[in-house]
N, C-alpha and C positions, 0 to 999 in steps of 0.2 A: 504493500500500500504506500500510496505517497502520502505520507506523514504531512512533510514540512507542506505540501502544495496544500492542504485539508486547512492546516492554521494558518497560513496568508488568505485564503480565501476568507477566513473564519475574520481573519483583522480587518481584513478589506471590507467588510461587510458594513452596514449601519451600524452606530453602536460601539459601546466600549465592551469590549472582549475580557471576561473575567477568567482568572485562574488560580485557583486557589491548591495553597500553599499544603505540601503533604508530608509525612514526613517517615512514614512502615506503610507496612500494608495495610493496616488496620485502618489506618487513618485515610488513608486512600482508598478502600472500601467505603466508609460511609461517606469518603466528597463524593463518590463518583455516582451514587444515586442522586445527588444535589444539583451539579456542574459537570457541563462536557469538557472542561479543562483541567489540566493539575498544573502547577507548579514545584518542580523539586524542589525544595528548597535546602540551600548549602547548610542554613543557621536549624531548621528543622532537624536534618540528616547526620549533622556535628552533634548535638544534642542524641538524639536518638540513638546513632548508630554508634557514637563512641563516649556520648556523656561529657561533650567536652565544650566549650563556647565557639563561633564561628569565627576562627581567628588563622584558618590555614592549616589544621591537623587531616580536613580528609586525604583519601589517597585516592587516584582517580580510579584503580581497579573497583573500590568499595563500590563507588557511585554506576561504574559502568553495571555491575551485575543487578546493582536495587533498580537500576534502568531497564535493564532484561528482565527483572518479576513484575515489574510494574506492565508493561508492554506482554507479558504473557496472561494476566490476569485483566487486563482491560485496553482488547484489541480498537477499541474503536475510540479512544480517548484523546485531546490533544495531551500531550507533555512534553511543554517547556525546562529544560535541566539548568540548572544554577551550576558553570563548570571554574566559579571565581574567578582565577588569570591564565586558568588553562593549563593548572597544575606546574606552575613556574615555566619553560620557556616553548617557542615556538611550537617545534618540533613535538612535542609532547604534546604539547593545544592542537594542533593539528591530526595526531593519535589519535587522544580522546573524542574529537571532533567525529574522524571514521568511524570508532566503535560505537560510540553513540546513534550515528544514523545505522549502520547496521544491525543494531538492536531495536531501533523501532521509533527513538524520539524524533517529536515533531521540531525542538528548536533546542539550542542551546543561549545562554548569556554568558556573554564573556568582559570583563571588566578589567582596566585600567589599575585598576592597584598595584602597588611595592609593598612588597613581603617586609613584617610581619604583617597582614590583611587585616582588616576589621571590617563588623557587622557596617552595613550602607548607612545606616542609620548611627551610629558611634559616632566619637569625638576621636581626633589623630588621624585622622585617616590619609596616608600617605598616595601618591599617584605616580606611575612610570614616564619620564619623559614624554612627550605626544609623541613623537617619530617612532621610538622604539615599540608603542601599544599600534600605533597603524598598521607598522611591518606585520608585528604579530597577528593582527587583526586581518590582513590582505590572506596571509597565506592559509587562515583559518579559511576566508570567503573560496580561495581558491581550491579546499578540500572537500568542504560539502559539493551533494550534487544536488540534494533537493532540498534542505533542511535550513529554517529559517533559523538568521542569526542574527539576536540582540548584542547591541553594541552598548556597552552601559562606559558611561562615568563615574568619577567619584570626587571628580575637583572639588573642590570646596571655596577656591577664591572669585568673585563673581566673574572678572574676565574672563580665567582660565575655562569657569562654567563653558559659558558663552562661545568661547573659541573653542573648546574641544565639542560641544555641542555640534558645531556648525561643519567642522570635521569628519566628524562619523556621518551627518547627514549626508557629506558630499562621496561616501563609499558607497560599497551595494551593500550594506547590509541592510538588513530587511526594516527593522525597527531600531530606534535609538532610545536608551533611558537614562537619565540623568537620577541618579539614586540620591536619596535625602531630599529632596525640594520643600522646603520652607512652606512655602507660602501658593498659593492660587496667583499672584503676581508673576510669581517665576515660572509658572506652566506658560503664563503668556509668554514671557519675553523668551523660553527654548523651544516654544512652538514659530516664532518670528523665526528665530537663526537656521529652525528644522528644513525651510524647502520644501515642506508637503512631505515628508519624511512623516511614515508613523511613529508614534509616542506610546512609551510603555510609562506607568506610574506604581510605583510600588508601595504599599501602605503595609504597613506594622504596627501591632497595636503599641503605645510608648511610644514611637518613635518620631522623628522631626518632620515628618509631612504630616500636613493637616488632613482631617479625618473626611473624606468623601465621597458621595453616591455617585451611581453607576449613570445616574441622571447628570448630575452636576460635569463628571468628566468625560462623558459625552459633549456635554457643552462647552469643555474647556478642548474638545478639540484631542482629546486624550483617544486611543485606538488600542490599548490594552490596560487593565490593571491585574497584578498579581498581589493576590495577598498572602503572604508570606507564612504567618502562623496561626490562624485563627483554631487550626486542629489541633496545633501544640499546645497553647497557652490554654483551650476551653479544657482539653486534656488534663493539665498538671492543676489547674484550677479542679474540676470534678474527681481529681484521684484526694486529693489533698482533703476534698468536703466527706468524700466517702471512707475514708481511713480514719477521719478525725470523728464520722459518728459510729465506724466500725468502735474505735476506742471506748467512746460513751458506753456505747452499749455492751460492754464487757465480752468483744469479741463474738454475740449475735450480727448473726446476719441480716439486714433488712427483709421484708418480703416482698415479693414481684408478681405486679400485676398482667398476667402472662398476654394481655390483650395490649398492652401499653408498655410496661418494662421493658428492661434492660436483661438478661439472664439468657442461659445456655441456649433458651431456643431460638432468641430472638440473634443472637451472636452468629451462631449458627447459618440462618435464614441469609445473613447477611454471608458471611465466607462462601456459603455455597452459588450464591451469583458468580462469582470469578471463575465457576464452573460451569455455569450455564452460558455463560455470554459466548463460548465456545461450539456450543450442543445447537444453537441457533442460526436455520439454515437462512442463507442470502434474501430469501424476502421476509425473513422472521421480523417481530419485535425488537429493540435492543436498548440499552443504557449507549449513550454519547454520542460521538457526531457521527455518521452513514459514510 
């Protein structure tokens, strides 16, 4: 299937294009009855998969394989992958770039930082030379063959914004993000410097962009948003409610309203889709995009 051709179309569309942020299967099981998008997310997948802050510890085999369950378990999904700098230098970006479309994903994001990396949303955040993220950035373009590629920033000084904004716009890459944005002020002024280039926006709950609907950046001109951890943090929030009245109650277990709860059957009901969505012949029903 052509992946990447499925979510350019999907961006091109009317409409701001949501994707939301996944971070196991688990979690990507219940976006995917939700939204026809995922987004991997690095800060997700660092937490998750090694319990550690998003600060540069993944390795890109980790990410390639959760890319292969993800694409086996929900064939008809978009999925955007967060691959940070492309695991340190070109050459490597350019690997992971191959295994990644051969495995199934729709897009990757590749970003401008200098190692030690930080979350897009953080304070320090460091940036590589422009020439030296372009190169790396051209021979990323010149690897894929169908798979869309977001061009993110991380500048933090307004000019630098601005000019490396205007930069990426003048490549092929597919979509350009400017990560952290402040304010609805600044959507205008890197949607100005864009060219008609589409605009990713990225929101996290805490973090330095203002909080907004799917209406509003539509109106701003906005042609994707990913939201990064909505399944992590509702996550670590309901384990945290339910440990703390597991405590209360001296180690009793709540009761489950087997029409409405949460519990073995309904968990169940859910895994077992990732096996259905397989068993369902070409004019079948299906979860995500056709």
């Amino acid at each position: 299937m052509d992946y990447g051709t499925q979510l350019r179309g999907e961006i091109a569309a009317p409409g701001t294009t949501p994707l939301i942020g996944v971070y196991d299967m688990y979690s990507a099981s219940v976006a995917a009855g939700h939204y026809d998008g995922m987004f991997v997310s690095g800060f997700g997948f660092a937490a998750s998969y090694y319990g550690l802050p998003d600060i540069g510890f993944i390795a890109w085999p980790d990410m390639v394989a959760f890319v292969q369950r993800l694409r086996g378990a929900f064939p008809r999904h978009h999925l955007l992958v967060d691959i940070d700098d492309g695991y340190a230098d070109p050459e490597v970006a350019c690997h992971v770039v191959a295994s990644l479309e051969r495995a199934g994903a729709s897009g990757v994001v590749l970003e401008d930082q200098k190692r030690p990396r930080r979350c897009g949303h953080a304070d320090g955040k460091q940036v590589l030379p422009l020439d030296e993220y372009l190169t790396k950035l051209e021979m990323v373009l010149a690897t894929r063959t169908d798979m869309v590629v977001v061009a993110r920033t991380d500048a933090t000084e307004e000019a630098d914004i601005l000019e490396r904004a205007r930069c990426l716009a003048a490549t092929d890459a597919d979509v350009i993000l400017v990560d952290g944005v402040r304010s609805v002020e600044w959507i205008h002024r890197i949607r100005e410097v864009a060219d008609g280039k589409p605009l990713l926006f990225n929101q996290i709950a805490g973090g330095k962009s203002p909080r907004l609907s799917l209406a509003e950046l539509t109106g701003l001109g906005v042609d994707v948003a990913i939201y990064s951890t909505p399944c992590l943090f509702a996550a670590h929030e309901a384990m945290e409610a339910a440990l703390t009245g597991l405590k209360r109650a001296d180690g009793r277990l709540p009761s489950v309203d087997p029409a409405r709860g949460i519990g073995v059957a309904a968990s169940t009901r859910l895994l077992e889709r990732n096996i259905a969505r397989h068993q369902r012949g070409p004019g079948g029903p299906a979860e995500g995009p056709a």
